[in-house]
C-alpha positions, 0 to 999 in steps of 0.5 A: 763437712762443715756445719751450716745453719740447716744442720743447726736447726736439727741440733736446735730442735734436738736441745728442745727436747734433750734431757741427757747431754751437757755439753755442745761443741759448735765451732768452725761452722757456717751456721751464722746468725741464722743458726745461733737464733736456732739455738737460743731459742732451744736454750730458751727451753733446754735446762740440762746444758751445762756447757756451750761452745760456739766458736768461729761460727760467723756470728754477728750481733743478731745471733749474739742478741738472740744468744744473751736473751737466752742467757737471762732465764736459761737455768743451767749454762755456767760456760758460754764459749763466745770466741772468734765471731763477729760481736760488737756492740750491740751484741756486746750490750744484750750480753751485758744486760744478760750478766746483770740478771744471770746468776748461773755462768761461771766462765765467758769467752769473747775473744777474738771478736775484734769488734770489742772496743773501748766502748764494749769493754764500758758496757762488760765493765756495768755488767761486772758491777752487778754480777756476782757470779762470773769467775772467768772472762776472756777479752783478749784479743780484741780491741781494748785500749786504757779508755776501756780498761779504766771502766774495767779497773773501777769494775774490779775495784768492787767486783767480788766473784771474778777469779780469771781476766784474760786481757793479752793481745789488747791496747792497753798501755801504762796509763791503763795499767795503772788504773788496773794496779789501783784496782787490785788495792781493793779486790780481794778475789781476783787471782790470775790477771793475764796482761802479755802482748800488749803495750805494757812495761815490766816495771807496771807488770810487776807493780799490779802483780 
């Protein structure tokens, strides 16, 4: 069956008091706002978890708001799998605001929100001004055009921690492309940059690479 947001109720109340699993695998369900709330607030009070995933759940803001706020005190997720939901903008701010004081997640998932665009792709580029722990983000397939890689750009000029981007499948083209092979002058950490399926040419592909 699949999982709807009484089911995620229990889990909820199970994290509450869990002080043996590590790792939690939603995905594909129906718990929604409803029950990623549940869930952010066993997060609130679990510090065992490492790992969540939470994937095509039907989360929209609400849920993602309730899911960053846990973010800012949780001592222990260093993974959060955020993928095919329904995040925009408001969601997409609290996470932000979450990375500008988390100082445990390590790898951020918020593909395939489709909800993330230039002005989202603005407010992740803040956050990874003042982070200093991320090493792995994955905004591909969304909705990010130059506008919004060129904040991302000026970000990675001076961003110090991040190791993996994930940008396939977005809006980019060669005038983005070039603020993002102005940026790798500067950063001395970043190692994989997956660029494929946008609307970029070989030649800007290899100048960055």
């Amino acid at each position: 069956t699949i999982m709807n947001n009484k089911e995620a109720i229990v889990i909820a109340e199970a994290l509450k008091i869990n002080n043996t699993l590590i790792e939690l695998f939603i995905s594909h369900s129906l718990i929604g706002n409803e029950g990623a709330i549940y869930i952010a607030e066993a997060l609130k009070i679990n510090n065992i978890l490492i790992e969540l995933v939470i994937s095509h759940s039907l989360i929209g803001n609400k849920g993602a708001i309730k899911i960053a706020e846990a973010l800012e005190t949780n001592p222990t997720l260093t993974k959060l799998m955020f993928d095919n939901n329904k995040i925009g903008d408001k969601g997409i701010l609290a996470i932000a605001k979450a990375l500008e004081k988390n100082k445990k997640l390590r790898e951020l998932n918020l593909s395939c929100n489709l909800e993330i665009y230039d002005k989202e792709a603005k407010l992740i580029a803040n956050a990874l001004k003042i982070n200093t722990t991320l090493t792995k983000l994955d905004l591909s397939n969304n909705n990010i055009g130059d506008t919004g890689i060129k904040e991302i750009a000026t970000a990675l000029a001076t961003n110090t921690s991040l190791k993996i981007l994930n940008l396939i499948y977005n809006r980019i083209y060669n005038e983005g492309a070039r603020t993002l092979e102005e940026a790798m002058k500067t950063n001395t950490t970043l190692e994989k940059l997956y660029l494929h399926r946008n609307n970029i040419s070989l030649e800007r592909i290899l100048a960055i690479e």
